[in-house]
Rosetta silent file (secondary structure, phi, psi, omega in degrees, C-alpha in Angstrom):
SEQUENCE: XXXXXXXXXXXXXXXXXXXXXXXXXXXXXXXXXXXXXXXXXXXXXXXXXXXXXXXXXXXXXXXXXXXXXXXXXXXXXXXXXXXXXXXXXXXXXXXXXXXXXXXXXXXXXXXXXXXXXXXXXXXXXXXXXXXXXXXXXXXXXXXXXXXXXXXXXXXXXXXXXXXXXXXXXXXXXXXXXXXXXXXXXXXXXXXXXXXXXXXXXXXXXXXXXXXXXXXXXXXXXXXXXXXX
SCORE:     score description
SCORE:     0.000 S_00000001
   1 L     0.000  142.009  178.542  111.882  142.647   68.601 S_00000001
   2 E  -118.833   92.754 -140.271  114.590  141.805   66.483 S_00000001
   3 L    16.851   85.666 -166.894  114.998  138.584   64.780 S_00000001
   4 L    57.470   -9.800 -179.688  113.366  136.826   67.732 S_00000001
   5 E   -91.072  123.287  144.753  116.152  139.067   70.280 S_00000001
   6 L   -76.216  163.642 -155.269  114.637  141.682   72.109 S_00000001
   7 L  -117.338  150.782 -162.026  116.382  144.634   72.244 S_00000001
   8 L   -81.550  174.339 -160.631  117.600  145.894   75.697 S_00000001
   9 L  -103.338 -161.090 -155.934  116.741  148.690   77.399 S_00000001
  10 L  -115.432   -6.850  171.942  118.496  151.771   78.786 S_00000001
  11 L  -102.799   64.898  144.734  118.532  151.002   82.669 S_00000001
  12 L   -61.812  -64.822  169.389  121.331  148.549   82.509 S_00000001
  13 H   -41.127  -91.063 -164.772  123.850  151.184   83.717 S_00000001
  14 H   -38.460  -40.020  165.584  121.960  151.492   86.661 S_00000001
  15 H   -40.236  -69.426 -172.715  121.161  147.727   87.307 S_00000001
  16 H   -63.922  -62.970  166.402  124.828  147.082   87.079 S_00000001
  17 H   -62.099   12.986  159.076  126.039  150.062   89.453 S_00000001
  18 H  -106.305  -31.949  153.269  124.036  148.870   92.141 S_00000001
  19 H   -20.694  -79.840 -153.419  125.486  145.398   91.605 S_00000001
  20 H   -54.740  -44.618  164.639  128.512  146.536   91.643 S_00000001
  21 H   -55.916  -62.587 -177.802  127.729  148.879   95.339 S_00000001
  22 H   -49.265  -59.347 -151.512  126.030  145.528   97.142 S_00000001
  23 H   -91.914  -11.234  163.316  128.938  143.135   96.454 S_00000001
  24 H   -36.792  -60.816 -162.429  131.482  146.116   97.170 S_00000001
  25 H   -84.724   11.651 -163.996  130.075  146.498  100.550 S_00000001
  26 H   -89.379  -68.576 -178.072  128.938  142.458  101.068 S_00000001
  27 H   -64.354  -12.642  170.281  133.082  142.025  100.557 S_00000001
  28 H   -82.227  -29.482  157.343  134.381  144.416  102.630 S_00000001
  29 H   -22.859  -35.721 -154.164  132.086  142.961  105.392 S_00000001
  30 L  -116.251   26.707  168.567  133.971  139.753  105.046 S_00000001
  31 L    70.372    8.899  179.297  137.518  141.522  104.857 S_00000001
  32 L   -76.724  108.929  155.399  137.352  140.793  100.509 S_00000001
  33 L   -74.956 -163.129  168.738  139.404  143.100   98.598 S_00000001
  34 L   -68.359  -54.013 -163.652  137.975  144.232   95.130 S_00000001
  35 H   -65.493  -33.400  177.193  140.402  141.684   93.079 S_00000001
  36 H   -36.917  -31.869 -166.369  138.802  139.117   94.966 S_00000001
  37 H  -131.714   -3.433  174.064  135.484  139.502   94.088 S_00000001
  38 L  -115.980   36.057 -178.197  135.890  141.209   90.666 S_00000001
  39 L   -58.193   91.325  154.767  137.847  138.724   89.016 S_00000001
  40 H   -16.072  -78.941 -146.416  137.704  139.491   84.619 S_00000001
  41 H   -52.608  -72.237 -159.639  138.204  135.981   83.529 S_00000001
  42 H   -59.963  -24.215 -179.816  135.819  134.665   86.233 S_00000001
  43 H   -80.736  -56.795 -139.691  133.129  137.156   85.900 S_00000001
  44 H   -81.365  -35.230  168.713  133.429  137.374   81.812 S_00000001
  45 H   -63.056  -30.834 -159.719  133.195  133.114   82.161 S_00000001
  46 H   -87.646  -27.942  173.757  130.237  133.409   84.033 S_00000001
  47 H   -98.352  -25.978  164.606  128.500  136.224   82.138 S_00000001
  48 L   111.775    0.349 -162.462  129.769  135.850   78.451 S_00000001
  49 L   -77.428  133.467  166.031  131.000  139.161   78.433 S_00000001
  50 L   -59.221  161.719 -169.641  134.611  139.783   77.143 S_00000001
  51 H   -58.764  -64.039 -167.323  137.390  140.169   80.081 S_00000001
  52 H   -43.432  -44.150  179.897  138.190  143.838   78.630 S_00000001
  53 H   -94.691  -13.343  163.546  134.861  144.920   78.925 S_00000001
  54 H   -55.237  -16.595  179.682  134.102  143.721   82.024 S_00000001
  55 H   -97.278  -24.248  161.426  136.803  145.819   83.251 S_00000001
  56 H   -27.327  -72.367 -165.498  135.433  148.492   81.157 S_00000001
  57 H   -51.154  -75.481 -161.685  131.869  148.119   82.541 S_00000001
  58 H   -38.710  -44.929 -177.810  133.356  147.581   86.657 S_00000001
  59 H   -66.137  -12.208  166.229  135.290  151.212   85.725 S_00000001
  60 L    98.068   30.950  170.613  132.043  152.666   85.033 S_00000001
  61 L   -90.807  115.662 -163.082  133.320  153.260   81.412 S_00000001
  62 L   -75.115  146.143 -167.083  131.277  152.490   78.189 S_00000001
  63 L  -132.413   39.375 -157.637  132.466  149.875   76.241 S_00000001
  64 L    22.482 -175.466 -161.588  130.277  150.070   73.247 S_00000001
  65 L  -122.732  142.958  126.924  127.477  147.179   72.624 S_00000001
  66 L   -14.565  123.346  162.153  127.947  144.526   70.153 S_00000001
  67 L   -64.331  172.125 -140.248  124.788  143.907   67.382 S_00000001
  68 H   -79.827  -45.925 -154.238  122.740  141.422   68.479 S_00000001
  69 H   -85.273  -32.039 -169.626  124.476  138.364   65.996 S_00000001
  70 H   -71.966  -30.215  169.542  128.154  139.451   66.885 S_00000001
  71 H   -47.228  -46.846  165.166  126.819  138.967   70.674 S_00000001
  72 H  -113.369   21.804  118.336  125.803  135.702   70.543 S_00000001
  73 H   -35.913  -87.878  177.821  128.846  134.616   68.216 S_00000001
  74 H   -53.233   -3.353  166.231  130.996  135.622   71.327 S_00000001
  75 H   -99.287  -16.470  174.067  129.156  134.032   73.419 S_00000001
  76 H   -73.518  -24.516  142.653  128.298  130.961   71.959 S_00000001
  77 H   -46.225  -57.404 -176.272  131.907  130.672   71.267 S_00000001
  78 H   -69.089  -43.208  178.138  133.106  130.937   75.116 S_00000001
  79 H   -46.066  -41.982 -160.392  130.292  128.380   75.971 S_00000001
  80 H   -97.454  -32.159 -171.006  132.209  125.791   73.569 S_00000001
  81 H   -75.192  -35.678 -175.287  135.820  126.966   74.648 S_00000001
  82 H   -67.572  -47.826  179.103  134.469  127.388   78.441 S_00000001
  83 L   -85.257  141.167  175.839  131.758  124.425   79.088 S_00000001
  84 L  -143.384  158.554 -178.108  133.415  121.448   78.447 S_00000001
  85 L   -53.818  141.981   77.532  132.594  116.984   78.586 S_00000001
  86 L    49.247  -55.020 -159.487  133.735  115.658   81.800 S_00000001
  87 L   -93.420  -32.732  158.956  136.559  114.532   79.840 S_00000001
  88 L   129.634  -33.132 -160.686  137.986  118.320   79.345 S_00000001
  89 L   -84.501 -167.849  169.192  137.073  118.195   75.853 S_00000001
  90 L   -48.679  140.709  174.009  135.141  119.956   73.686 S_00000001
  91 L   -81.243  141.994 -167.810  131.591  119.242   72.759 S_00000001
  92 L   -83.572  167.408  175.501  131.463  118.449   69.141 S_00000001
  93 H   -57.492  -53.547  178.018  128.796  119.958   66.524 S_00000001
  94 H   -44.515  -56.207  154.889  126.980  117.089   66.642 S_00000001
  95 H   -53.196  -55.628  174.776  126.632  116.835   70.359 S_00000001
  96 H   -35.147  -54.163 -162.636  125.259  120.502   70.569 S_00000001
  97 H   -75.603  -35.100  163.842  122.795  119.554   67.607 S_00000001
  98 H   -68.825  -44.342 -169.898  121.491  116.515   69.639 S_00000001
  99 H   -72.005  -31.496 -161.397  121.512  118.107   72.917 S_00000001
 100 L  -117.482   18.545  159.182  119.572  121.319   71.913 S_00000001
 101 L    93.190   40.400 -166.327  117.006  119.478   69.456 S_00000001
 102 L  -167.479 -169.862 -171.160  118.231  120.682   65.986 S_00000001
 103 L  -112.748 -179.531  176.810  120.227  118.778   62.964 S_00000001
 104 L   -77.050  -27.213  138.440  123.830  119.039   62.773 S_00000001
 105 H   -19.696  -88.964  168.703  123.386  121.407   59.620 S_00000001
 106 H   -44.442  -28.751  148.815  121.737  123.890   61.954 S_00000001
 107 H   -67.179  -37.582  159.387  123.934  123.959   64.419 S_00000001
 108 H   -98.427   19.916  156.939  126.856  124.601   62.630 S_00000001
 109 H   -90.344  -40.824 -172.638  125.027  127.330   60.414 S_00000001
 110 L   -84.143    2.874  155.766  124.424  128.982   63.917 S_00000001
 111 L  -107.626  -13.421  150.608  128.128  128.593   65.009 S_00000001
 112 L   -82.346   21.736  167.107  129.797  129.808   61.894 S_00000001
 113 L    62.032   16.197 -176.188  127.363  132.376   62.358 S_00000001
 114 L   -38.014  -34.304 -159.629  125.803  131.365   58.430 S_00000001
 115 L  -160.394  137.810  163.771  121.814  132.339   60.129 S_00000001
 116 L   -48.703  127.751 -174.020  120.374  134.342   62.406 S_00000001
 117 L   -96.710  169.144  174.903  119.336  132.040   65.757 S_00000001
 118 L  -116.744 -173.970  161.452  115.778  132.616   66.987 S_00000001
 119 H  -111.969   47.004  175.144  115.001  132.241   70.582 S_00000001
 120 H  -108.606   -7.999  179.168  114.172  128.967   70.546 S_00000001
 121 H   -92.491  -36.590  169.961  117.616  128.247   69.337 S_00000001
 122 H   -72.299  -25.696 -173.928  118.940  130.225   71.859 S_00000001
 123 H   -55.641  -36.906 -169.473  116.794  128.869   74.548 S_00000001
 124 H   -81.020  -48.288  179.802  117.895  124.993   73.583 S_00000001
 125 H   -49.526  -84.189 -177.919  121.765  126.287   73.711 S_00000001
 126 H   -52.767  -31.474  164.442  121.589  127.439   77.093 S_00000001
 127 H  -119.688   38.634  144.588  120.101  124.887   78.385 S_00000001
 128 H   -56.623  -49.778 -175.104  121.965  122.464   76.668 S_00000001
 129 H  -103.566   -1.274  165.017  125.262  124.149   78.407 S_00000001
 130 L    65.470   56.054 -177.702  123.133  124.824   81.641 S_00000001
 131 L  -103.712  148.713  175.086  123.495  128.460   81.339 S_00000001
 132 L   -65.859  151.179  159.874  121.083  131.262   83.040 S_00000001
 133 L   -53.257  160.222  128.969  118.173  132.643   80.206 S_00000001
 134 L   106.105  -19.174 -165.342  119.248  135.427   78.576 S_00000001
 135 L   -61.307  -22.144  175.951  122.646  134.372   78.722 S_00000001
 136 L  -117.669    9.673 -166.875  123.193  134.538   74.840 S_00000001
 137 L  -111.848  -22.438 -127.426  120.874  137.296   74.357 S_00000001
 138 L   -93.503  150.219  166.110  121.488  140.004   77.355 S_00000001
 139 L   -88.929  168.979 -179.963  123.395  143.266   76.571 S_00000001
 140 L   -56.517  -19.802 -141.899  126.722  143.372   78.576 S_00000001
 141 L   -98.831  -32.995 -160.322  126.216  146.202   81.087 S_00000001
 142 H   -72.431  -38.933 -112.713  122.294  143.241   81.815 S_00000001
 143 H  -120.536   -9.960 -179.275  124.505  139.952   81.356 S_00000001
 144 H   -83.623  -60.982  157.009  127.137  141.500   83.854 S_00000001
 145 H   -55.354  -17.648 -172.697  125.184  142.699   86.588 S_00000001
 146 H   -91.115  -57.448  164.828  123.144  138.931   86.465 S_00000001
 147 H   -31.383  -55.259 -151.845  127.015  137.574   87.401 S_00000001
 148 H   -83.833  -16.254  167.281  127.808  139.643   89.893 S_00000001
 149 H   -87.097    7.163  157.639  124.463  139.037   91.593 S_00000001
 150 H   -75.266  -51.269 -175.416  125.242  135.212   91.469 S_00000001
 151 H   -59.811  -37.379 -168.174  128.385  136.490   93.552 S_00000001
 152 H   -79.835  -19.692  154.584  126.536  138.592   95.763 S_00000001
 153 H   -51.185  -90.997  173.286  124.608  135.356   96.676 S_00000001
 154 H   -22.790  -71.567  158.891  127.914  133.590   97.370 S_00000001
 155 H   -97.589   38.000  137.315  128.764  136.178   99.868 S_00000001
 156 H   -71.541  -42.897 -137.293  125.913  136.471  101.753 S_00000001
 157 H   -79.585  -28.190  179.920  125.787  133.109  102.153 S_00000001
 158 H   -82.203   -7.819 -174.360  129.795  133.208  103.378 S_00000001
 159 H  -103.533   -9.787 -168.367  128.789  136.170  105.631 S_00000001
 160 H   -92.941  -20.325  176.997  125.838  134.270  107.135 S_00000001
 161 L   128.920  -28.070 -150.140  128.011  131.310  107.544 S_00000001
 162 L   -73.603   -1.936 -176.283  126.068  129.281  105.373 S_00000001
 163 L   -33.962  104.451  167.077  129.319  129.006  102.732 S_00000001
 164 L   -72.844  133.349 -160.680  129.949  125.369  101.203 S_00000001
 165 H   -70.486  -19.000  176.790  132.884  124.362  102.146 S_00000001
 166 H   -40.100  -70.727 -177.929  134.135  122.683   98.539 S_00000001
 167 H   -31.528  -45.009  175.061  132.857  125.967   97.223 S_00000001
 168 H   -63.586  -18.726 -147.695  135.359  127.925  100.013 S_00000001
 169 H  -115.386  -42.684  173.093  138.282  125.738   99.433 S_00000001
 170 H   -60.583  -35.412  170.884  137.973  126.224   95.718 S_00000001
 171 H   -55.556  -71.368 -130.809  137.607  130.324   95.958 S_00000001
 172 H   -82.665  -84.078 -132.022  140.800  130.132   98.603 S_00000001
 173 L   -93.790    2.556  164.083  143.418  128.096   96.831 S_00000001
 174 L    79.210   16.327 -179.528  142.386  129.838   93.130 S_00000001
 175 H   -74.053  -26.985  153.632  141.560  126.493   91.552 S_00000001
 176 H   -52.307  -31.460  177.241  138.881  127.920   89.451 S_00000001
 177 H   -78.716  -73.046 -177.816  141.232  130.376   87.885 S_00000001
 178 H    -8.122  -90.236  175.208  143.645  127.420   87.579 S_00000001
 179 H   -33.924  -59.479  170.919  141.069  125.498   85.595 S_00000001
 180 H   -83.253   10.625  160.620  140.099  128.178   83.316 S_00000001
 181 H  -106.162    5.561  158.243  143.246  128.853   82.289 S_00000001
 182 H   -72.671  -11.311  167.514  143.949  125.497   81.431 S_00000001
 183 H   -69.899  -41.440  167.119  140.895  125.597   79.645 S_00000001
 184 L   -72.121   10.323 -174.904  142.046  128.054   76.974 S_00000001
 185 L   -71.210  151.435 -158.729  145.086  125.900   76.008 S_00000001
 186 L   -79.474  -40.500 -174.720  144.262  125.383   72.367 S_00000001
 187 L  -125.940  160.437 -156.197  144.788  120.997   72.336 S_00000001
 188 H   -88.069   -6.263 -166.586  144.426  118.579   74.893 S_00000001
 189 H   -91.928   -7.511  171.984  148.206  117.526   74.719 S_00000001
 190 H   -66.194  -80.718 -153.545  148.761  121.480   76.136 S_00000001
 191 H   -67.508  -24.848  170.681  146.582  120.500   79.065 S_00000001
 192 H   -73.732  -34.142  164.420  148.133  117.253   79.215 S_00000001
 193 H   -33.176  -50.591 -147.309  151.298  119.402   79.967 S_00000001
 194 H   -97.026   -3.349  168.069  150.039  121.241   82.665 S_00000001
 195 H   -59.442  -55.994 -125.329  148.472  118.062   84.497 S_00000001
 196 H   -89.610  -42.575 -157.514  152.091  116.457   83.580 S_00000001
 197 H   -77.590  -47.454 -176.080  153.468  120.039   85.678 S_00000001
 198 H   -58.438  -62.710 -150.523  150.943  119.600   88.586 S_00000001
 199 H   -56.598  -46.498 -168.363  151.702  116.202   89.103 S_00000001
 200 H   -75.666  -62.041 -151.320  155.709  116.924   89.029 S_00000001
 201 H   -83.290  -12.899 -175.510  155.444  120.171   91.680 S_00000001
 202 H   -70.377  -54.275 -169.563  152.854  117.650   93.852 S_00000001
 203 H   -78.118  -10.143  155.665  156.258  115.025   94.242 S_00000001
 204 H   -85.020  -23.849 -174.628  158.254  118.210   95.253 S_00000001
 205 L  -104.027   11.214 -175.416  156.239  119.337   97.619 S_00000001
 206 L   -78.986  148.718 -169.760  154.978  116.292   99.310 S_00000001
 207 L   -77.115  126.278  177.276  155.864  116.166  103.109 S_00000001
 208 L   -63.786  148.215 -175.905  159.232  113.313  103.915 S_00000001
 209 L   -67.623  136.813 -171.016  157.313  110.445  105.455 S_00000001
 210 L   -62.843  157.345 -175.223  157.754  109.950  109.275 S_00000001
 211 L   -73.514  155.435 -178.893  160.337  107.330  110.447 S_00000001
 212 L   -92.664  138.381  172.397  157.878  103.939  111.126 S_00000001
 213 L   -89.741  147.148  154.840  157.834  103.289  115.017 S_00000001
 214 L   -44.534   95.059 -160.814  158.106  100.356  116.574 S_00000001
 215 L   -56.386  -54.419  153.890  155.040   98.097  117.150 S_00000001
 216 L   -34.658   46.312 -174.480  157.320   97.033  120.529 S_00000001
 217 H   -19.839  -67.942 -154.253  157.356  100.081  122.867 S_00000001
 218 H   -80.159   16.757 -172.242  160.478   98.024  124.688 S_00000001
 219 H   -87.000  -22.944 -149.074  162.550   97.460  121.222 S_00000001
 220 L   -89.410  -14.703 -178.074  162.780  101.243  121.467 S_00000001
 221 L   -80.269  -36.233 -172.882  164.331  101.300  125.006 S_00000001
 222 L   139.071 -132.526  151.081  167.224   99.492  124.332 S_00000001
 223 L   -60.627 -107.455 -100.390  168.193   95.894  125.304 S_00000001
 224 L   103.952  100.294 -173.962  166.516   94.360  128.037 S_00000001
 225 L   -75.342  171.104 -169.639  168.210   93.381  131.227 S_00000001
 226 L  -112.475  146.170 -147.633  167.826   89.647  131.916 S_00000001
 227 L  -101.836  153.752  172.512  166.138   89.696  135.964 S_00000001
 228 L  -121.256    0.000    0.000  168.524   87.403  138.225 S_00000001
């Protein structure tokens, strides 16, 4: 143990390359290429791991380990650029320090990285931001493989049938990527932009509206002869 982290063990590698074999063959099952199901951004949101090394990791390349403090700096970082209010924005220091039990002091010693978190700090973080354990603690090769077997759920569940359809319609049209890369615009008037953009390519692409018919099937015939 290391200030409260334990420190991870050496059959990660292994963990991870059977991950990595299961949703390989799960997606070709379903006709899934690799970018499909190996998405960087979306795996490195979901696991904490940076996008670089995730592609690292997926090549079967090492991508050296972090110490334990720089580890949950990045990750504790992408949780505040990544989770965000209902509102898109950010959660403030304050909320975090309310949400996870702690003073506002404490919280922003442990995000300007000032002190060492224990894992009771991490424990209240994640599930503050409704995060898996381990999620701010895990080494990359452990926190990577715990993603992709949240995927490997997701397509059994699409090979068994059992697929929600929200869930389907969000994978198919990319709106998750959408979203998180409006999520890394630095201010909300960026993001007000790209709403402002959506909105604008929605009124080009909307279908012209059908001619209105006639409530009067005979208005449509022409006049009417008068009967003699």
């Amino acid at each position: 143990m290391t200030d409260g982290f334990s420190v991870p063990g050496a059959a990660a590698a292994g963990s991870l390359a059977a991950s990595i074999a299961r949703v390989t063959e799960i997606a070709g099952r379903l006709g899934l290429s690799p970018g499909e199901v190996f998405d960087a951004h979306q795996l490195s949101e979901a696991s904490g791991v940076p996008a670089d090394v995730v592609v690292a990791l997926l090549d079967g390349r090492p991508a050296g380990e972090p110490d334990l403090q720089a580890r949950f700096l990045q990750r504790f970082g992408l949780l505040r650029r990544t989770r965000l209010k209902p509102n898109g924005r950010r959660y403030t220091q304050q909320e975090i320090a309310d949400g996870a039990g702690m003073s506002r002091q404490q919280a922003g010693a442990l995000i300007h990285g000032d002190r060492r978190p224990t894992m009771e700090h991490c424990d209240a973080i994640q599930r503050f931001f409704r995060v898996h354990a381990g999620f701010l603690t895990a080494a990359d090769p452990d926190a990577l493989s715990t993603a992709l077997q949240q995927t490997e759920q997701r397509l059994l569940q699409d090979y068994a049938g059992e697929g929600d359809p929200l869930e389907r319609l969000l994978q198919d049209h990319g709106v998750r990527g959408i979203a998180w890369r409006a999520a890394q615009l630095p201010t909300d008037k960026h993001r007000d932009k790209v709403t402002e953009w959506l909105d604008l390519l929605l009124e080009t692409v909307k279908p012209a509206p059908k001619p209105a018919e006639s409530a009067n099937p005979a208005e449509s015939d022409g006049p009417k002869q008068t009967e003699t």
